[in-house]
C-alpha positions in Angstrom: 40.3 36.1 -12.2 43.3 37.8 -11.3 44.2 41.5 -11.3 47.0 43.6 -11.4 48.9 46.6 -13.5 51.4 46.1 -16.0 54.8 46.6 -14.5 56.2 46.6 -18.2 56.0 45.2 -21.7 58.2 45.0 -24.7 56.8 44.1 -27.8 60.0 43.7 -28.7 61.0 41.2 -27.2 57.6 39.9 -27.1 57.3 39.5 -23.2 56.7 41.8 -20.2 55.2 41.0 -16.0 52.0 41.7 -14.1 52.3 43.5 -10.8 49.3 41.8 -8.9 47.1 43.6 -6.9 47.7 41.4 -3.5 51.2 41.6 -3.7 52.2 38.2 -5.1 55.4 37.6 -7.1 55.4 39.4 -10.6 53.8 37.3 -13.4 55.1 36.7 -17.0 52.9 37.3 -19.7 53.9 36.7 -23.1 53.2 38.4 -26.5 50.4 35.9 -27.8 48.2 36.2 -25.1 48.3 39.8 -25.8 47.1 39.3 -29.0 44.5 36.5 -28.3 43.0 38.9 -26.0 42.6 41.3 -29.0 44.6 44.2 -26.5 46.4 46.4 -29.0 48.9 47.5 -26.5 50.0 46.8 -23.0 51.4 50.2 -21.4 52.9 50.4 -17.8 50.4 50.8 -14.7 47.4 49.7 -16.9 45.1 47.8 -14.7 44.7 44.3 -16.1 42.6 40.8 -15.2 44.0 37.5 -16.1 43.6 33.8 -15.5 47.0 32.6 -13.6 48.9 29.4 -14.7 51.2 27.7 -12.5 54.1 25.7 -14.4 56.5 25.0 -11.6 58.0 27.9 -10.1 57.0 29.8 -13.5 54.1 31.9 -13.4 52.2 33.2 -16.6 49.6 35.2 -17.4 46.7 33.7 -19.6 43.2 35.1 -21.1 43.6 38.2 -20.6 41.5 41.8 -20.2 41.5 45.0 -19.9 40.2 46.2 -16.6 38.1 49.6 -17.6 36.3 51.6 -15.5 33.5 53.5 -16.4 34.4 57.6 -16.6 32.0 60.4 -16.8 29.1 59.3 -18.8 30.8 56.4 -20.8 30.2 53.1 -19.2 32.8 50.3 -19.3 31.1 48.3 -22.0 30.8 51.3 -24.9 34.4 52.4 -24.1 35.5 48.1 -24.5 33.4 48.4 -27.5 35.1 51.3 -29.1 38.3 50.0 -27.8 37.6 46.4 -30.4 36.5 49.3 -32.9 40.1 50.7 -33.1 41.7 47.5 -32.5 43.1 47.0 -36.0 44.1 50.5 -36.3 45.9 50.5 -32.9 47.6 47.5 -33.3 49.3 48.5 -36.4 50.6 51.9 -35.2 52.2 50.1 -32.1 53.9 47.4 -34.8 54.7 50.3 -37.1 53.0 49.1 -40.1 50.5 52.0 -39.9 51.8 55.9 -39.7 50.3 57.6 -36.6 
C-alpha cells in the first residue's frame, strides 16, 4: 500500500487529495472511501495508507487506513480499536447531527 498525509478534505464537497510520501502527483480521494474505511474524519497532515487506482491520467485513492503509531504505552492496535469504538460518535459530530 501506499502512504501519504492528507493535503486537504471537504466533507462538503465530498472530496479532498493525498500528498504521497515519495513525492508523486497528489491523489483524489473521494467521500465514500472515507466512509467504507470506517474513518470518521480526514484532517490535514494525517498520515494515511491507501491502495492507488489508475483511471487514465486520474488518480484515486481506494481502501483506505489510518496510519497510527504507537505513543507512550498505547500500541497502534488498542488506540485503532478505540478509534472503531468512537466511530459512530465521531462521525456524527463532523456531520453535525450530534452536538459536540
Amino acid at each position: 500500500m501506499a502512504e501519504g498525509k492528507v493535503k486537504w478534505f471537504d466533507a462538503a464537497k465530498g472530496y479532498g487529495f493525498i500528498k504521497p510520501d515519495d513525492g508523486s502527483p497528489d491523489v483524489f480521494v473521494h467521500l465514500s472511501e472515507v466512509m467504507k474505511a470506517n474513518l470518521p474524519h480526514l484532517r490535514a497532515d494525517m498520515p494515511i495508507a491507501y491502495s492507488l487506482e489508475l483511471q487514465g491520467t486520474r488518480r484515486s485513492a481506494k481502501e483506505l487506513s489510518a496510519v497510527v503509531a504507537a505513543v507512550g504505552t498505547k500500541s497502534a492496535a488498542r488506540m485503532l480499536d478505540e478509534r472503531e469504538s468512537d466511530f459512530a460518535a465521531e462521525f456524527e459530530k463532523e456531520w453535525g447531527l450530534r452536538q459536540a
